[in-house]
C-alpha positions in Angstrom: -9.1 11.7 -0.1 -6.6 12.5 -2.7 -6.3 15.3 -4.8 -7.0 15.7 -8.5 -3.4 17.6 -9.1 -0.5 14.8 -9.2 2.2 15.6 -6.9 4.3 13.7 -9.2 4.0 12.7 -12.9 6.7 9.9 -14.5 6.2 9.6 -17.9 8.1 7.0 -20.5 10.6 6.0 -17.5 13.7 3.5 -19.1 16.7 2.6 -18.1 18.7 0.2 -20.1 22.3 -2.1 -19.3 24.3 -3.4 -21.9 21.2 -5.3 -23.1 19.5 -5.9 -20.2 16.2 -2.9 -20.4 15.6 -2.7 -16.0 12.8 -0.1 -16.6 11.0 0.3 -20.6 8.6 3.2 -20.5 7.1 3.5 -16.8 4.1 5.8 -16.7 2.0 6.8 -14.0 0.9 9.6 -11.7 0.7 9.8 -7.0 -1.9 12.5 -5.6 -1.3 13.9 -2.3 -2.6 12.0 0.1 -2.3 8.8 -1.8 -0.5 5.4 -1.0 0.5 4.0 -3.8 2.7 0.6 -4.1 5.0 -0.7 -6.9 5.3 -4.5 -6.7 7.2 -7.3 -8.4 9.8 -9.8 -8.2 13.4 -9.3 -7.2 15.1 -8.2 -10.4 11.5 -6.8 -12.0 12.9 -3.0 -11.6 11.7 -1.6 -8.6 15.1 -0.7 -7.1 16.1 0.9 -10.3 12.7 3.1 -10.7 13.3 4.3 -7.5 16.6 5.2 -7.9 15.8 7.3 -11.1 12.8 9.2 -8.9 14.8 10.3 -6.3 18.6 11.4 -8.8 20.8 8.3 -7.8 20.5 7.0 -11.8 19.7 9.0 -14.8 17.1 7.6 -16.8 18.1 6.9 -20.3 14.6 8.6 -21.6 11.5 9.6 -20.1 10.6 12.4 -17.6 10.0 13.0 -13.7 7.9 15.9 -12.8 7.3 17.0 -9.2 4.5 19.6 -8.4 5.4 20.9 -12.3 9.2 21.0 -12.2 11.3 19.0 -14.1 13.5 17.2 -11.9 15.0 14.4 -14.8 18.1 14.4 -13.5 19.2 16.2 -11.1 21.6 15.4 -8.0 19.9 13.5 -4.8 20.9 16.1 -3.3 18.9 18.7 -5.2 15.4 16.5 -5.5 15.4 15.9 -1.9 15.6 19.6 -1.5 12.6 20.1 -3.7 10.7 17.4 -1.6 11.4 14.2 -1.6 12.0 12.1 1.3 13.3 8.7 1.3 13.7 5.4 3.8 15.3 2.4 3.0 15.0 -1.0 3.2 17.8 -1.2 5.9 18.0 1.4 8.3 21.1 3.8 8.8 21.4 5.7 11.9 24.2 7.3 13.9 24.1 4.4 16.5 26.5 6.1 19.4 24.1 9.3 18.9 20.4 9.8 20.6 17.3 9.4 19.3 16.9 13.4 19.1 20.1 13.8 17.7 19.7 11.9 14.8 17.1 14.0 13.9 19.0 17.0 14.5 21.6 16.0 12.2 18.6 15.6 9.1 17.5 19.3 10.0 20.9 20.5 10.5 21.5 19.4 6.6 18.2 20.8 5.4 19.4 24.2 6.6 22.4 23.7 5.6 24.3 24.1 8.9 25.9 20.7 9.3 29.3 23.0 8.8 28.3 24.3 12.5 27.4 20.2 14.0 30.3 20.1 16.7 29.2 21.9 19.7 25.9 23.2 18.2 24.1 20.2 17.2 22.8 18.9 20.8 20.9 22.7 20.9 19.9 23.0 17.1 16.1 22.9 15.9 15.1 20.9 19.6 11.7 21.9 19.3 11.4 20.8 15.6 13.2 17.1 16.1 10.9 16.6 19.1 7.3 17.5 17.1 8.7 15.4 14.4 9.6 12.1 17.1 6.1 12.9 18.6 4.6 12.5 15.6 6.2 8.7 15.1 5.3 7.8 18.2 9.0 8.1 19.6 9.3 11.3 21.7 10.1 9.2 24.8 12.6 7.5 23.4 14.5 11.0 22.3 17.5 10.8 24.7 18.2 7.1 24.2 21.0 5.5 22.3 20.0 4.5 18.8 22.2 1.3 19.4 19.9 0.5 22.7 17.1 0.6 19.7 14.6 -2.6 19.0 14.4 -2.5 15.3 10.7 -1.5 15.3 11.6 1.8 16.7 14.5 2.3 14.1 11.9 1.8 11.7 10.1 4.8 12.9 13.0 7.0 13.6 14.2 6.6 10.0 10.2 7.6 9.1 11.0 10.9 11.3 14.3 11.7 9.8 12.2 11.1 6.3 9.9 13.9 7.3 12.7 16.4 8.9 12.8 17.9 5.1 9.4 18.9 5.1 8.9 16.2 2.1 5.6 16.2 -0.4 6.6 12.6 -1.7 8.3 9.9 0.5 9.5 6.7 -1.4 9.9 3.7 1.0 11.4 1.1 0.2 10.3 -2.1 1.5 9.2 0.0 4.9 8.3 -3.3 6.4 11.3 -5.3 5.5 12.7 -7.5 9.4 9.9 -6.4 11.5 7.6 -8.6 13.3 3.2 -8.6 12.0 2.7 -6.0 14.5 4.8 -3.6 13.9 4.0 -4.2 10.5 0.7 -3.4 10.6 1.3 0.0 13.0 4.0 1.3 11.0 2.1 1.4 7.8 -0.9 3.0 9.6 1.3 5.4 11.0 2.3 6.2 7.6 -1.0 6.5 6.1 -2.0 9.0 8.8 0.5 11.1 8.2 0.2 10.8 4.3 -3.3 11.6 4.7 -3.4 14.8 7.4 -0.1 16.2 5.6 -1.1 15.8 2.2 2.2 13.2 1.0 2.2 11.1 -1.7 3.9 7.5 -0.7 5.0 5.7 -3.0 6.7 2.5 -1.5 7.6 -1.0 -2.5 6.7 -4.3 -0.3 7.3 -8.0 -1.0 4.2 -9.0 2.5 0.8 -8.8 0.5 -1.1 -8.5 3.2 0.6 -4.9 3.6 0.5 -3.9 0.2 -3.4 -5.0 -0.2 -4.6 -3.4 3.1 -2.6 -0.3 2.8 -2.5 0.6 -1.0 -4.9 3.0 -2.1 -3.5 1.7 -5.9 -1.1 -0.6 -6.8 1.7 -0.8 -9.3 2.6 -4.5 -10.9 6.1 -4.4 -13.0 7.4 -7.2 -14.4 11.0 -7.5 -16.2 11.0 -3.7 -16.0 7.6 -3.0 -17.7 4.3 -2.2 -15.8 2.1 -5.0 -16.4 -1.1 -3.7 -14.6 -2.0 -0.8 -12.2 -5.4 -0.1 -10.5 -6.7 -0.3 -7.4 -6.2 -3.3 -5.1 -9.6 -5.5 -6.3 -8.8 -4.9 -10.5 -5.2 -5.5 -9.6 -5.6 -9.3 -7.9 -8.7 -9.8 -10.5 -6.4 -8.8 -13.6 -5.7 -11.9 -15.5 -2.4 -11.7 -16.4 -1.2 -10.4 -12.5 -2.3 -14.2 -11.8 -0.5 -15.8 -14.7 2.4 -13.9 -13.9 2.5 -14.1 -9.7 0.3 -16.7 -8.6 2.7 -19.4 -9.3 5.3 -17.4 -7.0 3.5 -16.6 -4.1 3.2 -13.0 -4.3 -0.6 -12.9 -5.9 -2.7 -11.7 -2.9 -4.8 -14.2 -1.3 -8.2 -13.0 -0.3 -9.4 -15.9 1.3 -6.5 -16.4 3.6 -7.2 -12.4 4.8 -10.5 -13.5 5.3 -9.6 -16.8 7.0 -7.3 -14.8 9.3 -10.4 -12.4 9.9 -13.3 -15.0 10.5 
């Protein structure tokens, strides 16, 4: 269940190059608790809105509010100190480190002691990194290599070091992207488990259907930088003009190959 109170509120979000509009006025709201995915095309804005949410571009108009607060604007830095964690769609880890430690080094930053790393890190916040690589399913794995990693498991590590911040939002994008059905499939569960008992809004963006439709509480459409539908997963692949738009691409849902993969 989500609540009524939006975590975050994006209201008239553009952001314009040369000529070329990448976002014209996005609106829409995430609850805690709720998965919500933004879909489209390469090129349809996605990458862009993102990057506005979480400080890396400053939109040309529009506002972000999270939990209240204006953060239009401000550094990286300073939104992901208010609550907002990130993963991306390829994963960055220090390889020659372990498992533990890279999670150190997130926690280190979010207390600002990454002044005191050499010599302190391997003892700093222990108990805190290990609940967190519990909680992904990768505490046994805490005093391995990254390098020695199956990309699976890198996937989850980057979802721990997300969470070392204590986020209220994570934005994933394309959380799914190089990893085989399986892990697929666990890896979003995982998320939504954790969305759901920790109260996060997720907002993430997928190009596999099958993920997006069987994880997304609602779903976002955008199209040449403008939202062209939103709802929940049946009035999205029933609106009319999603189909005219997708289904000639491939990226419409297909309900009858779910349930041919079902039967």
């Amino acid at each position: 269940m989500t609540s009524s109170t939006p975590l975050l509120e994006v209201k008239g979000l553009a952001k314009s190059y040369g000529g070329v509009h990448a976002v014209k006025g996005v609106s829409f709201e995430l609850a805690a608790g709720e998965i919500l995915a933004l879909i489209g095309p390469n090129g349809a804005g996605k990458s862009t809105c993102f990057n506005m949410l979480n400080g890396q571009i400053r939109p040309d108009t529009g506002t972000i509010r999270l939990c209240g607060r204006d953060t239009t604007g401000l550094s990286p830095r300073i939104v992901w100190r208010l609550g907002v964690g990130r993963t991306f769609q390829i994963t960055a880890t220090f390889t020659s480190m372990t498992v533990r430690e890279n999670v150190q080094v997130a926690l280190l930053s979010q207390h600002d002691e990454l002044s005191v790393f050499y010599g302190f890190a391997g003892r700093a916040h222990r108990r805190k990194a290990d609940a967190l690589l519990d909680l992904v399913g990768m505490g046994a794995n805490a005093e391995r290599p990254c390098g020695e990693l199956a990309y699976g498991d890198l996937k989850r590590l980057e979802l721990a070091i997300a969470l070392a911040n204590d986020p209220k939002i994570l934005l994933m994008d394309e959380p799914t992207a190089g990893m085989a059905p399986k892990e697929r499939v666990d890896l979003m569960r995982l998320t939504a488990k954790i969305a759901r008992e920790q109260k996060l809004g997720v907002l993430f963006t997928e190009h596999d259907m099958d993920v997006v439709f069987e994880h997304a509480d609602r779903i976002m459409v955008l199209n040449r930088g403008e939202l062209i539908a939103q709802g929940t997963p049946v009035e999205v692949r029933n609106n009319p003009q999603v189909q005219a738009t997708y289904l000639g691409e491939g990226l419409l849902y297909d309900e009858r190959h779910r349930q041919g993969a079902n039967a």
